[in-house]
C-alpha positions as CSV (number, residue, x, y, z in Angstrom):
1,X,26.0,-7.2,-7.4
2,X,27.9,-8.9,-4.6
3,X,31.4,-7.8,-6.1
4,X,32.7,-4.2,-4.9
5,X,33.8,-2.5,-7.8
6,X,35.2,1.2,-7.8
7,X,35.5,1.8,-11.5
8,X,34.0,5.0,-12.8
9,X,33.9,6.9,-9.4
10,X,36.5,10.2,-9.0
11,X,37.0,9.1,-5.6
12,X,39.7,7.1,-4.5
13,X,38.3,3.0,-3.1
14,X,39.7,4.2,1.0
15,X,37.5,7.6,0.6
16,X,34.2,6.1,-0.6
17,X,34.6,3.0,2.4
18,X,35.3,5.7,4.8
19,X,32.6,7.7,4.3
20,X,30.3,4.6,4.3
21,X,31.9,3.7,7.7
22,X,31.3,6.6,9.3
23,X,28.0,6.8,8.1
24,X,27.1,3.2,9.4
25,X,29.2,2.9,12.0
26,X,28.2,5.8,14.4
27,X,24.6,6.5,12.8
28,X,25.5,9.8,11.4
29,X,23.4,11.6,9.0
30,X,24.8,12.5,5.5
31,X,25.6,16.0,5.9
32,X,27.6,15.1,9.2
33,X,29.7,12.6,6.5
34,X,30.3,15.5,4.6
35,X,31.7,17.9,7.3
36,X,34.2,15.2,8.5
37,X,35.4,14.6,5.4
38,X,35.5,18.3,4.7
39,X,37.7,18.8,7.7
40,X,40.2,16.2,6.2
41,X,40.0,18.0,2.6
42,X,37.9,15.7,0.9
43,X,35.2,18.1,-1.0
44,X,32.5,15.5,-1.1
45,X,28.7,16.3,-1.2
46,X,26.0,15.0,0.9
47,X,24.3,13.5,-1.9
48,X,27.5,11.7,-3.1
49,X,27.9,10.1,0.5
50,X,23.8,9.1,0.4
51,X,25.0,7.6,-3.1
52,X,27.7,5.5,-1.8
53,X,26.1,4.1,1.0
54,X,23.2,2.9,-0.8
55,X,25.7,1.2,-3.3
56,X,28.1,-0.3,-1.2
57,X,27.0,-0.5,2.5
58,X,25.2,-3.7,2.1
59,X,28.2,-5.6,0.4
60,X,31.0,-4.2,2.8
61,X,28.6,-5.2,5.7
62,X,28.1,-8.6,4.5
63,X,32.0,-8.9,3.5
64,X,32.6,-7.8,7.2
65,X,30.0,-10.5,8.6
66,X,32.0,-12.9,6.9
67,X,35.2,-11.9,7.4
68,X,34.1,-11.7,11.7
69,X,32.7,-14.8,11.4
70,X,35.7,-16.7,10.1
71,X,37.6,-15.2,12.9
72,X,35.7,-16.2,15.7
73,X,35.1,-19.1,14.3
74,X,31.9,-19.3,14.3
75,X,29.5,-21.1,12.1
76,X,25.9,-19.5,11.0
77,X,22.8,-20.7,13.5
78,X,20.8,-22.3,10.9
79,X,23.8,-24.9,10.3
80,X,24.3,-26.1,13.6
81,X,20.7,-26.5,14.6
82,X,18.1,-28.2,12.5
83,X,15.1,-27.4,14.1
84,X,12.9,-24.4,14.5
85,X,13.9,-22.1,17.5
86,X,10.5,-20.1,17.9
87,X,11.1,-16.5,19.4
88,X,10.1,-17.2,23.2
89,X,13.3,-19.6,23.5
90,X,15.9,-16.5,21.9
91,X,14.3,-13.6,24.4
92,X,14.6,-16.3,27.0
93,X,18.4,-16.8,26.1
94,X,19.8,-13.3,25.2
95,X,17.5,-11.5,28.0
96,X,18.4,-14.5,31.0
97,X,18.9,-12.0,34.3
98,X,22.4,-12.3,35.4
99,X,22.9,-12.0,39.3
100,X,25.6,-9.9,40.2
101,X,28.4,-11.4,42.1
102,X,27.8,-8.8,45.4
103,X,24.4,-10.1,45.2
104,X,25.1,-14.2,45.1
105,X,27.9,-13.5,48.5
106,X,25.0,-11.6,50.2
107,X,22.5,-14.3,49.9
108,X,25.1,-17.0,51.8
């Protein structure tokens, strides 16, 4: 099921990928779904949003992986490097303390 299809729903295709942004997007719960789209004038239950984001959240967040990735250009990990990166080498490179620049005109 990696193809988004809207057939058979009573909702319009913009409604049902808003509500699954929202949810996603800023960690709301469904009921908090349902009151935003209430204040636009979308009647739309909880359980309907639940639904939806079960259905589609994974394939519009792996059509927006893709769709990032081609415009920054960048390629996947596992393509570029061949060999086994063991998980002491990526805490070492995403938590490497930066010095902040006050600090590095103090020390001269």
């Amino acid at each position: 099921m990696d193809k988004l299809s809207y057939r058979r729903h009573r909702f319009p295709s913009i409604v049902i990928q808003q509500a699954v942004w929202l949810y996603f997007r800023f960690a709301l719960n469904y009921r908090d779904v349902e009151d935003i789209l209430a204040e636009r004038g979308i009647d739309v239950s909880y359980e309907i949003v639940r639904r939806w984001a079960l259905k589609f959240g994974a394939i519009i967040a792996r059509k927006l992986r893709r769709i990032l990735l081609k415009k920054q250009g960048v390629t996947p990990v596992d393509v570029t490097v061949p060999e086994q990166i063991n998980a002491f080498d990526v805490l070492r490179l995403t938590i490497s303390p930066r010095v902040p620049d006050f600090a590095k005109a103090d020390c001269m």
